[in-house]
C-alpha positions in Angstrom: -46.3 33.6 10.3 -45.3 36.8 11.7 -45.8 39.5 9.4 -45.5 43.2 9.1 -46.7 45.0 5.9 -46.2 48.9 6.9 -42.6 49.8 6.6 -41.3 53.1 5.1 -37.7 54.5 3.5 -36.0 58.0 3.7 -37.8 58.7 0.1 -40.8 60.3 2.5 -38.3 62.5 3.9 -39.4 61.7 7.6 -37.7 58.1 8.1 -34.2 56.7 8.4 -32.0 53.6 7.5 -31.0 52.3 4.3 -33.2 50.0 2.8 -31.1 46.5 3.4 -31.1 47.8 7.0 -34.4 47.5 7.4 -34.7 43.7 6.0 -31.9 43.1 8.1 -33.8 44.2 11.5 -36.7 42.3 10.3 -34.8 39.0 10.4 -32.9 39.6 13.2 -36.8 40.5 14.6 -38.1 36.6 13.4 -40.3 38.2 10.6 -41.3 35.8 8.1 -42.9 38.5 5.6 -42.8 41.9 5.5 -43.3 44.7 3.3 -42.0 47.8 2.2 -45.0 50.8 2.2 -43.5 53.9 1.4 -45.7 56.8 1.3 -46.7 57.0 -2.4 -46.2 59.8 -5.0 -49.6 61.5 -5.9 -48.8 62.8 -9.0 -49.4 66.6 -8.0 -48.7 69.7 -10.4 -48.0 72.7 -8.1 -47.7 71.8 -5.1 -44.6 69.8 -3.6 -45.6 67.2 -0.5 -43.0 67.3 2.4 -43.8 63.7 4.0 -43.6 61.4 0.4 -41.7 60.2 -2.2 -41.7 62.5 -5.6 -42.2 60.8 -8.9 -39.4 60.5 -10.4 -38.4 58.1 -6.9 -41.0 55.9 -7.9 -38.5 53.6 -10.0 -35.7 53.6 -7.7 -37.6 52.6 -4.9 -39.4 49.8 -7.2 -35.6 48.5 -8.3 -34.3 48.6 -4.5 -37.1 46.5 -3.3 -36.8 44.1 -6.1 -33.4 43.8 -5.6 -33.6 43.0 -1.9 -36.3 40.6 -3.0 -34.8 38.7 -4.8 -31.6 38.9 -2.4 -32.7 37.6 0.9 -35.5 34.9 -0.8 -34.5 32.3 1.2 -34.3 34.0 4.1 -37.5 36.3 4.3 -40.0 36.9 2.0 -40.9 40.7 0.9 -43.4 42.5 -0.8 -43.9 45.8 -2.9 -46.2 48.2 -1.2 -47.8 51.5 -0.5 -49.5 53.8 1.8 -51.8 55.7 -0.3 -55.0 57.9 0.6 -58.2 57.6 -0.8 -57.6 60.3 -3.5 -60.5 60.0 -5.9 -58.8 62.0 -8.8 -55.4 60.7 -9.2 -57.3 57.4 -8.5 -56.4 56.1 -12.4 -52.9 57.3 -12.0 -52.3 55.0 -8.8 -54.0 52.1 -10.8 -51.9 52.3 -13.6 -48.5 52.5 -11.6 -49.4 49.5 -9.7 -50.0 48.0 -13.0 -46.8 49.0 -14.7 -44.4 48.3 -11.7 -46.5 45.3 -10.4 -47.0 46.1 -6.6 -47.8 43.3 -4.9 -50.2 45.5 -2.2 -52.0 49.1 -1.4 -52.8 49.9 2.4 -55.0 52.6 3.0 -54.0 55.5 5.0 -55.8 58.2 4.8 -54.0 61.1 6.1 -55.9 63.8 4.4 -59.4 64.5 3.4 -60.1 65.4 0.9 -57.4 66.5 -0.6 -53.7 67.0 1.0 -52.9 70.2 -0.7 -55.7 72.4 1.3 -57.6 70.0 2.6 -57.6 68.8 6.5 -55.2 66.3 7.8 -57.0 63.7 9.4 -54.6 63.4 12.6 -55.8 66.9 13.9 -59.9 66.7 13.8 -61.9 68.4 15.3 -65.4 68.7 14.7 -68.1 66.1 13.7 -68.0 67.3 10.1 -64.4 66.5 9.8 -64.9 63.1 11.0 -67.6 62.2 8.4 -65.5 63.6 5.7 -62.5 60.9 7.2 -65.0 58.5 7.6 -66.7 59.2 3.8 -63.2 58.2 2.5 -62.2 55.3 4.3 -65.3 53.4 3.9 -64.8 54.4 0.1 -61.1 53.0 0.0 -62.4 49.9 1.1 -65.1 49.6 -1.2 -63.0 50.0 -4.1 -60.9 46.4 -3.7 -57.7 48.5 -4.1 -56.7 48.4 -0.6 -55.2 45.2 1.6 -56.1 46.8 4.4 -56.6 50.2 6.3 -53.9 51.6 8.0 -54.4 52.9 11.8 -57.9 53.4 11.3 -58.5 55.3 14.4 -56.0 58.0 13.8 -58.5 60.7 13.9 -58.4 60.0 17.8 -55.1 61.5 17.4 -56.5 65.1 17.6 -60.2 64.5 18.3 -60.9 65.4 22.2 -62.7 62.2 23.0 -64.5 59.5 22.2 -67.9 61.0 22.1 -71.3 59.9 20.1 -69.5 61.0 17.2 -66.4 59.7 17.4 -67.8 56.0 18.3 -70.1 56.3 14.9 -67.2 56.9 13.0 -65.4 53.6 14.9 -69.0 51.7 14.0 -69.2 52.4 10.7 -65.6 51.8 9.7 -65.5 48.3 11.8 -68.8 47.6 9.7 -67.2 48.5 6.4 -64.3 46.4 7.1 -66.2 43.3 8.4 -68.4 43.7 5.1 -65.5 44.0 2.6 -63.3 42.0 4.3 -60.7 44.8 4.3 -58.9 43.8 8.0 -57.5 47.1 10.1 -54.2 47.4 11.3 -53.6 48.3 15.6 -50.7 50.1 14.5 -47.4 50.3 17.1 -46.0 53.4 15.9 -49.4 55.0 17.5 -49.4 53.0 20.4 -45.1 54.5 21.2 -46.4 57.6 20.8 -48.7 57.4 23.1 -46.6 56.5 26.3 -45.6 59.9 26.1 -48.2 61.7 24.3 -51.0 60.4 25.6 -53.8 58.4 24.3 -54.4 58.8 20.7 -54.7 56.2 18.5 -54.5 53.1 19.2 -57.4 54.2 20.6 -58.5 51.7 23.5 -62.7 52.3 23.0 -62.2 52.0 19.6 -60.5 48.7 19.8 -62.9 47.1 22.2 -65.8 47.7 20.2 -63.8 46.1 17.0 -63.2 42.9 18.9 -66.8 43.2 20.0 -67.9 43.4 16.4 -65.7 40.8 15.2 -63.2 42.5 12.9 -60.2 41.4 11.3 -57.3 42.8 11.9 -53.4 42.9 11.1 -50.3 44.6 13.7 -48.3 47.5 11.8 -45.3 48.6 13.0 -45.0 51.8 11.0 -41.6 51.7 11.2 -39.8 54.7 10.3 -36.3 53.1 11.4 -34.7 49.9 10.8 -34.6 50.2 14.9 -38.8 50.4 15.1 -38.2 46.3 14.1 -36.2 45.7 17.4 -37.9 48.1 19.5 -41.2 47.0 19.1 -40.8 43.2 19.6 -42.3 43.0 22.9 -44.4 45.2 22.3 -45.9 43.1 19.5 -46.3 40.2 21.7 -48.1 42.3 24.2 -50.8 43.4 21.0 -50.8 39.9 20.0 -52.7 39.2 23.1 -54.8 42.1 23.8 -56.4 42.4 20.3 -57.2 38.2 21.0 -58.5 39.0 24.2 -60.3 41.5 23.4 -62.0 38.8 20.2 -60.2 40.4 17.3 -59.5 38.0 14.2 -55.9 38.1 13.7 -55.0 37.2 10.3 -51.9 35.6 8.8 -51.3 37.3 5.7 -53.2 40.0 3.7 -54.3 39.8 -0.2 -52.1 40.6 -2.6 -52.6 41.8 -6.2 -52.3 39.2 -9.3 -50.7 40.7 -12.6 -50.8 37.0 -14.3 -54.9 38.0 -15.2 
């Protein structure tokens, strides 16, 4: 099947496109499955996050996924998602609201450690420490069976200034953790645009060779932030497709979803 899980709305106040328009790209894109993976709604107090949904969205979005669902069944099949980080105190919250709204999936990415209020954001490390404290939480996130997968796992090459002793522990003992907990991680294309005119960051190219070398799982994200990203992106998936098999990377056809019917 061809499958993309990581898709986001205008809720996070940094993406575009109406909702149907995104499912619409998709099709028109050959997708068999996707799914919508909004950044979620930590349920903060004083403190109001500029790149996700608020709360009181939550049900909206739910509805308008449903809907669409429901609506293009026979054409396409979709899924209820997030992005979440690994948050440890609003960790009850998030499993209630995927309990009450019956998400069908949680990916992991972890943008900010360890908090996002105050805390660092994981795309602009720096030091050693920093990357243990990213690190700390994704392995975490995956050993708590919550998350389908991690998001761009390497992002913190997005700031880090190269992939020194550090910076290829940090790949090792994530690729470990995954391979362990049979959590795949996504080569995410949004990272890998980016970089044609930013310059490497993440997908990070040493990173990737020593996942294929360890034998990890792994699923393509598009990230898209655009109905657009769909089209755009097409041959670029192709071209992933094959790297990440060349390169002895596990592929896999769909990720595991959560079952309310317990």
């Amino acid at each position: 099947m061809k499958i993309n899980y990581h898709t986001h709305t205008t809720r996070c106040m940094h993406a575009k496109g109406k909702d149907e328009d995104y499912v619409l790209a998709a099709i028109e894109a050959g997708f068999d499955e996707i799914g919508f993976s909004d950044h979620c709604a930590w349920p903060y107090k004083d403190f109001v996050s500029p790149v996700r949904m608020k709360e009181e969205e939550i049900e909206n979005y739910v509805l308008s996924v449903k809907h669409l669902k429901e609506k293009y069944k026979d054409i396409i099949s979709i899924k209820l998602g997030w992005e979440c980080e690994y948050f440890e105190p609003y960790l009850d919250w998030l499993k209630k609201i995927v309990q009450k709204y019956e998400f069908d999936y949680l990916i992991l990415g972890h943008h900010y450690s360890p908090l996002e209020n105050g805390g660092d954001y994981n795309g602009n490390i720096k030091t050693p420490k920093q990357l243990e404290a990213y690190k700390n939480g994704v392995v975490k996130a995956m050993q708590s069976g919550l998350f389908s997968y991690v998001a761009h796992p390497d992002l913190y090459m997005k700031g880090y200034p190269s992939f020194d002793d550090s910076a290829e522990k940090t790949a090792k003992e994530i690729i470990s953790k995954s391979i362990e907990t049979g959590v795949p991680i996504e080569y995410n294309l949004l990272g890998l645009q980016r970089s044609q005119t930013e310059g490497i960051g993440y997908p990070h190219p040493k990173f990737w060779a020593l996942a294929g070398k360890m034998g990890a799982e792994c699923v393509i994200g598009i990230d898209a932030h655009s109905p657009q990203s769909y089209l755009e992106t097409a041959e670029m998936f192709k071209d992933s497709q094959k790297l990440l098999e060349r390169l002895g990377l596990k592929l896999v056809s769909g990720i595991k979803f959560f079952n309310h019917n317990k």
